[in-house]
C-alpha positions as CSV (number, residue, x, y, z in Angstrom):
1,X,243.5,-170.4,147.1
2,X,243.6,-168.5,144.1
3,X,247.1,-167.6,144.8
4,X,247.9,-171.4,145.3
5,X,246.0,-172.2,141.7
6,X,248.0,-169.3,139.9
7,X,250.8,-171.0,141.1
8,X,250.3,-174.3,139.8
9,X,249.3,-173.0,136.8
10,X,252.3,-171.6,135.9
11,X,254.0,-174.8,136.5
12,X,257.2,-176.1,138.7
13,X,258.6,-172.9,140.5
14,X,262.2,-173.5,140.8
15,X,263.2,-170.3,142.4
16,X,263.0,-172.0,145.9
17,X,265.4,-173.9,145.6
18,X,267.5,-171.8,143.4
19,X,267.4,-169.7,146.4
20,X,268.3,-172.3,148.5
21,X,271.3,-173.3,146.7
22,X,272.5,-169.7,146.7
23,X,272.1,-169.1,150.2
24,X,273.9,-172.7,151.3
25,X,276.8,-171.5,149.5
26,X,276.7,-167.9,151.1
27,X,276.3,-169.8,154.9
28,X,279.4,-172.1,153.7
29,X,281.7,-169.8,152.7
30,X,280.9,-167.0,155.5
31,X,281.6,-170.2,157.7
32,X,284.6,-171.4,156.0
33,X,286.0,-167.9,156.3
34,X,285.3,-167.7,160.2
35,X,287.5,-171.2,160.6
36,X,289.7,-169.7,158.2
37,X,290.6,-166.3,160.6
38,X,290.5,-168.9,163.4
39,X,293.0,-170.7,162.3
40,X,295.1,-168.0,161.3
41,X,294.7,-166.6,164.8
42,X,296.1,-169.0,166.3
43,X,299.2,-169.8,163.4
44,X,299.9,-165.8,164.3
45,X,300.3,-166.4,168.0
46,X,302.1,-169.6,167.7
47,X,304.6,-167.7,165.4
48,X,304.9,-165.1,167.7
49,X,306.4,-167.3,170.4
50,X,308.9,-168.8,168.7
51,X,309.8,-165.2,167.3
52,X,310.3,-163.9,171.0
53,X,312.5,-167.4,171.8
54,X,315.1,-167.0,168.8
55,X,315.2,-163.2,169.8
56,X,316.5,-164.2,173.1
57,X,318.7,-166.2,171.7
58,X,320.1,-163.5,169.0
59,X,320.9,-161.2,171.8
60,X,322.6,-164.1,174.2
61,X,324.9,-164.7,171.2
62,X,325.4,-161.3,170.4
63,X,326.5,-160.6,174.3
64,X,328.6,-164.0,173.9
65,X,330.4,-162.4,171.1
66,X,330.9,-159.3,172.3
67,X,332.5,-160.9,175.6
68,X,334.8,-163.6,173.5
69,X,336.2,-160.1,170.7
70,X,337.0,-158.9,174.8
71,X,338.9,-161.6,175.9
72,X,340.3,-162.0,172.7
73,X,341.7,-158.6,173.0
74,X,342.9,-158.8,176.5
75,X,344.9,-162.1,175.4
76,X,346.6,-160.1,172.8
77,X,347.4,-157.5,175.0
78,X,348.9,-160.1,178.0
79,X,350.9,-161.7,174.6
80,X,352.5,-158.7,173.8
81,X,353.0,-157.3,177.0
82,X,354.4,-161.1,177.9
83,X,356.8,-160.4,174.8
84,X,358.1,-157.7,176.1
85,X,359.4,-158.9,179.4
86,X,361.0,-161.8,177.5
87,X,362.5,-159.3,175.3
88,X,363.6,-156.8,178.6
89,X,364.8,-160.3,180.2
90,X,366.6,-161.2,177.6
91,X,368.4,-157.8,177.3
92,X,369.1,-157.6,181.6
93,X,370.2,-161.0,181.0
94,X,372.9,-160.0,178.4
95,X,373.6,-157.1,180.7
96,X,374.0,-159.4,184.0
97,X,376.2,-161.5,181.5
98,X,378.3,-158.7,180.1
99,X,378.9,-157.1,183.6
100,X,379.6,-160.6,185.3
101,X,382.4,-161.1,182.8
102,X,383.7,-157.9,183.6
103,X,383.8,-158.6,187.0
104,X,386.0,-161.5,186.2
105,X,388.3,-159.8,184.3
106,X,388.8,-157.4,187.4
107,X,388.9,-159.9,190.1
108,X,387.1,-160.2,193.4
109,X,388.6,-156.5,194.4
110,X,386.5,-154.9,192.0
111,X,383.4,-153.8,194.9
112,X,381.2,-151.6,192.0
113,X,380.9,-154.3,189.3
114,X,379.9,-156.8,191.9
115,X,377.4,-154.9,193.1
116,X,375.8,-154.2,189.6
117,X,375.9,-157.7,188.7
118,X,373.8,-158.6,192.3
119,X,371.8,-155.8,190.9
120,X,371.1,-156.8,187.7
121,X,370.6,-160.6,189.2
122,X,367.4,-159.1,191.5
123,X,366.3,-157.7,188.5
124,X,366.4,-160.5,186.0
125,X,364.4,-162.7,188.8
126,X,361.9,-160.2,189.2
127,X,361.8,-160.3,185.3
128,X,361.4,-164.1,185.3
129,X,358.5,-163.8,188.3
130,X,356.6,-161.2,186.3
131,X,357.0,-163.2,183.1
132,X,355.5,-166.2,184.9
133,X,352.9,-164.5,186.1
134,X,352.0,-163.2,182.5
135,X,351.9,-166.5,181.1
136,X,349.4,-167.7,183.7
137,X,347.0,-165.2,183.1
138,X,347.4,-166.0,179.0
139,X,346.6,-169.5,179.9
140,X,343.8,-168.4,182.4
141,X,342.4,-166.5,179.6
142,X,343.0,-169.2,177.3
143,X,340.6,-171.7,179.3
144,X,337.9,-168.4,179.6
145,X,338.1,-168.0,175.6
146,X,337.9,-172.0,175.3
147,X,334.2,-171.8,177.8
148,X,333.4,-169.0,176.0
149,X,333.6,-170.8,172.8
150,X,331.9,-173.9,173.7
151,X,328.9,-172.0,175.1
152,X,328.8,-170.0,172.1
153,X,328.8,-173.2,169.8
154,X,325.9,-174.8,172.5
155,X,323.8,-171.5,171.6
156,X,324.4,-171.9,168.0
157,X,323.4,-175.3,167.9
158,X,320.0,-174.8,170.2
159,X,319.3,-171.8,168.0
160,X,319.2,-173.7,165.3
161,X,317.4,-176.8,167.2
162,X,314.1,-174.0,168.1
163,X,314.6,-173.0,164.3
164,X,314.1,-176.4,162.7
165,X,311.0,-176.8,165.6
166,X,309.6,-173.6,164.2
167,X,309.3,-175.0,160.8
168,X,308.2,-178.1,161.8
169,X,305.4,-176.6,163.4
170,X,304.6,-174.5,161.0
171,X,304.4,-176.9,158.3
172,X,302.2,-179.0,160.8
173,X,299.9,-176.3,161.6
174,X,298.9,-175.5,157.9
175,X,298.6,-179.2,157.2
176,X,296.0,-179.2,160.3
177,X,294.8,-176.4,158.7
178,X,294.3,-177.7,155.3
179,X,292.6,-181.0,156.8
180,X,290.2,-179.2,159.2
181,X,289.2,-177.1,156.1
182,X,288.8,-179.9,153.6
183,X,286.4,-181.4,157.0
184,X,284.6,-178.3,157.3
185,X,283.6,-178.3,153.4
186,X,282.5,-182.2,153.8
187,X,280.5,-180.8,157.0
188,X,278.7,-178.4,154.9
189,X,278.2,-179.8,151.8
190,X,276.9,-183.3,154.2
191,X,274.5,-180.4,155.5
192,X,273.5,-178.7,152.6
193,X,272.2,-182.3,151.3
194,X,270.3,-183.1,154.4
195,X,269.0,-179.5,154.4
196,X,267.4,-179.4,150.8
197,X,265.9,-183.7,151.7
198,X,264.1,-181.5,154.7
199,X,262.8,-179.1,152.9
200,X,261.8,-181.1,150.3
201,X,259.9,-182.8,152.8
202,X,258.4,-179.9,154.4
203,X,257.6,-178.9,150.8
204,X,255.7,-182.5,150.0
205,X,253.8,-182.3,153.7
206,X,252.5,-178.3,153.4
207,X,252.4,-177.8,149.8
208,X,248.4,-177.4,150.1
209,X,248.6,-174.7,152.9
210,X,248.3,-171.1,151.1
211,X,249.5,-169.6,154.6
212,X,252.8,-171.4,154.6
213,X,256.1,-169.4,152.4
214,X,259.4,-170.3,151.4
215,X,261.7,-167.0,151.9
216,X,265.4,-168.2,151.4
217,X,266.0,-171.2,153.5
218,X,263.3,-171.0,155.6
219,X,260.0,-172.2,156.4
220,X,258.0,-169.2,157.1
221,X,254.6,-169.7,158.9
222,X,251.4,-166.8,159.3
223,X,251.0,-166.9,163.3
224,X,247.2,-167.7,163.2
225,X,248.5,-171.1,161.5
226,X,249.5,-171.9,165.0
227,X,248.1,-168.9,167.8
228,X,245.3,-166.7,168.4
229,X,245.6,-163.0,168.3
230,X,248.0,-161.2,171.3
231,X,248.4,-165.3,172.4
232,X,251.0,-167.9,172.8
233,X,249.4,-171.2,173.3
234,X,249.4,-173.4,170.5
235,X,245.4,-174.0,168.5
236,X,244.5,-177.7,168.1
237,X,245.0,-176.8,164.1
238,X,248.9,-175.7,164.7
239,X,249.7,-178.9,166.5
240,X,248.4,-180.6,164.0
241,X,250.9,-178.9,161.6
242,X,253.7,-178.8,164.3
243,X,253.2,-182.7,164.3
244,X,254.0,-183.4,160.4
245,X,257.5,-180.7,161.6
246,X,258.4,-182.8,164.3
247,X,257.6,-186.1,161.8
248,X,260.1,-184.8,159.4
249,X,262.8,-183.4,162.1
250,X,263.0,-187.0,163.5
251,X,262.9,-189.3,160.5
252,X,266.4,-186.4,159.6
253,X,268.0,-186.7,163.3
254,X,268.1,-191.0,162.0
255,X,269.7,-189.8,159.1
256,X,272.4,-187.4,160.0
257,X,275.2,-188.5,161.3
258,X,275.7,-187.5,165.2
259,X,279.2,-185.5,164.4
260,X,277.2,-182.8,162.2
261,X,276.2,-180.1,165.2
262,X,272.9,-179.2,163.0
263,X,269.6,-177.5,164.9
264,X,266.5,-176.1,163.8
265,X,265.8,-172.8,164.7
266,X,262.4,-171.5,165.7
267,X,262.0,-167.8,165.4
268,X,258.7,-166.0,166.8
269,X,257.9,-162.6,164.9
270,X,255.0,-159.8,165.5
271,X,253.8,-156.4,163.5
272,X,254.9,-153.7,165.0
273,X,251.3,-152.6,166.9
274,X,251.5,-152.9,170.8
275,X,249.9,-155.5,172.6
276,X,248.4,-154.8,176.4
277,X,251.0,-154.3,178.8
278,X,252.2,-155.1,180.7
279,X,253.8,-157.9,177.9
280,X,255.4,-156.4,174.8
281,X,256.0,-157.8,170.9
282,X,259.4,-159.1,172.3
283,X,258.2,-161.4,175.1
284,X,255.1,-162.5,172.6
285,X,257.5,-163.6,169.8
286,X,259.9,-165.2,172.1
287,X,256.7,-166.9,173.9
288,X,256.1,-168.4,171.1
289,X,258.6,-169.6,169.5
290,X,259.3,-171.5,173.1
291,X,255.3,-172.7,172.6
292,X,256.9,-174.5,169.4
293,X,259.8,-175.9,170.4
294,X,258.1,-177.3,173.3
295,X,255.7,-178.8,171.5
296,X,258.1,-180.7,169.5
297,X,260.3,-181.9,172.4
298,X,256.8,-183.8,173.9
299,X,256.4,-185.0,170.0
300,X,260.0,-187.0,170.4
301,X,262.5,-184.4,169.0
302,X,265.9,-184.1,170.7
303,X,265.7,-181.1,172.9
304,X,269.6,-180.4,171.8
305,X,268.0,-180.3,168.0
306,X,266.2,-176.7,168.9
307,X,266.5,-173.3,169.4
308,X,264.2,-170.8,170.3
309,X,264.4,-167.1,169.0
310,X,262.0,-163.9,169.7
311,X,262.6,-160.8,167.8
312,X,259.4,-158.8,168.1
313,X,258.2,-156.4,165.9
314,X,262.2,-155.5,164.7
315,X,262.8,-157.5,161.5
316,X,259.8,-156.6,159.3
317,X,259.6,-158.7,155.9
318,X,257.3,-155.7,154.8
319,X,257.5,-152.4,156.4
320,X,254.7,-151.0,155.2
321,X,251.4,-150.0,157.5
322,X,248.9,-152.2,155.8
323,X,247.0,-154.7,157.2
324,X,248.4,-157.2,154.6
325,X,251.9,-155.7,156.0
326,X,250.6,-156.6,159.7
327,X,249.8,-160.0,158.5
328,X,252.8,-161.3,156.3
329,X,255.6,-159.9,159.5
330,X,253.4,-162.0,162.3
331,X,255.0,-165.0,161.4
332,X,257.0,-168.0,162.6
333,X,259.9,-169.2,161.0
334,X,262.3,-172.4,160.8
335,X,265.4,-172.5,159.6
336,X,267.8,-175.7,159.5
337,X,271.3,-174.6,160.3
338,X,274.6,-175.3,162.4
339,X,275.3,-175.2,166.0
């Protein structure tokens, strides 16, 4: 009580909710951050897909190329070789020409220049089939150079399809991105409001209990508020203050809207002395806590609101070995917070 009077003395103490401010920011960005690596996540392995699809397509068109310079090659060399056979034709031709002529000039009793013009005849037809057969493996060519082409240009063009989809996407992922951040921020900030009208509350309703602490943003309870030594059933007394929590956690489940995921957490703490086996600290602060949340589910709060939390003797507020020590870590907390 005298603590309580010293208090009041001194006027409005506005570190509370300094505090309070300070750690809402804190939650919000650690939060925004965790959406933020999120999103990135998935951005990387989106990006990564479409990186292994235009690679495929890179080395199809690189193989394409490589097979058209080929056949472009092999064209050449047909051409040329085509080329010369018209050129050799044209010369066994001249020859056939020249040696018929001479045959003429000697009449029909001239045996050896008949025979080399029949020779010379066998050979310009075998010129002419050879020739032929040049020319339709330049025009078979031709049409594989042609296919060759076209699926190269149907590459191109779907290469460049997957690349304008890839920036499409992109640009629509980081505008998701920037929307689903801007919502997140609304979230909290919606949160933050709601969380400082609770506490406010809570602050109205307990302000006369000398027992009751505000550490950061939370509540923080002595457990003989609500429990007897080494037990976990709730004292007439603790319901009665468990009643004014469940009040207040109703009247701000009316006013939140149903899209904010909040809950209040209940967390059961002990000193670090051992209680009788075969129970430990653990299963005492976790009994408790449930003893709470319990209490406030038959009081009308939505079960889906709470969460139950034991951590024993392991997260001290004062680690010292006093008996005030003892007394400030047995303790139950709530805390207003996300899903």
């Amino acid at each position: 009580m005298a603590l309580a009077r010293s208090r009041r003395d001194r006027g409005v103490d506005y570190w509370p909710g300094f505090v309070d401010a300070l750690s809402t920011l804190i939650l919000g960005i650690i939060f925004l951050l965790s959406v933020f690596v999120v999103v990135q996540f998935v951005l990387s392995q989106e990006v990564t897909g479409k990186d292994t699809a235009l690679t495929r397509l890179s080395a199809r068109i690189a193989q394409l190329t490589d097979l058209l310079s080929l056949e472009q090659t092999g064209k050449l060399t047909m051409e040329e070789q085509v080329a010369q056979m018209r050129a050799s034709l044209a010369a066994t031709e001249g020859e056939r020409d020249r040696y018929k002529g001479l045959y003429e000039d000697l009449g029909s009793g001239t045996a050896t220049a008949q025979g080399k013009v029949t020779e010379l005849s066998s050979q310009v037809d075998l010129e002419r089939r050879a020739t032929l057969r040049a020319l339709a493996q330049v025009e078979v060519l031709n049409q594989q150079i042609a296919a060759l082409r076209r699926q190269l240009g149907a590459l191109e063009q779907a290469l460049e399809i997957t690349e304008k989809r890839d920036q499409e996407s992109q640009t629509r992922l980081t505008e998701l991105g920037q929307r689903l951040n801007v919502a997140l921020a609304q979230r909290v900030q919606e949160l933050s409001r709601y969380r400082s009208d609770f506490f406010g509350r809570l602050r109205n309703i307990l302000s006369n209990r000398p027992d009751v602490r505000i550490v950061g943003d939370r509540f923080v309870f002595q457990s003989e508020v609500f429990f007897d030594t080494g037990q976990a059933v709730l004292k007439p007394e603790g319901r009665a203050e468990v009643d004014k929590i469940a009040s207040a956690l109703i009247e701000l489940d009316r006013q939140i809207p149903q899209e904010i995921a909040w809950v209040m957490r209940v967390d059961g703490h002990t000193d670090v002395r051992p209680i009788a086996p075969p129970r430990t600290n653990w299963q005492l602060s976790a009994e408790r806590a449930i003893a709470v949340v319990q209490y406030l589910v038959s009081k009308g709060v939505a079960p889906q609101r709470l969460v139950a939390a034991g951590f024993g003797e392991f997260q001290p507020i004062d680690p010292e070995r006093t008996e005030d020590a003892y007394n400030r870590n047995r303790r139950i907390e709530l805390k207003l917070t996300e899903r």
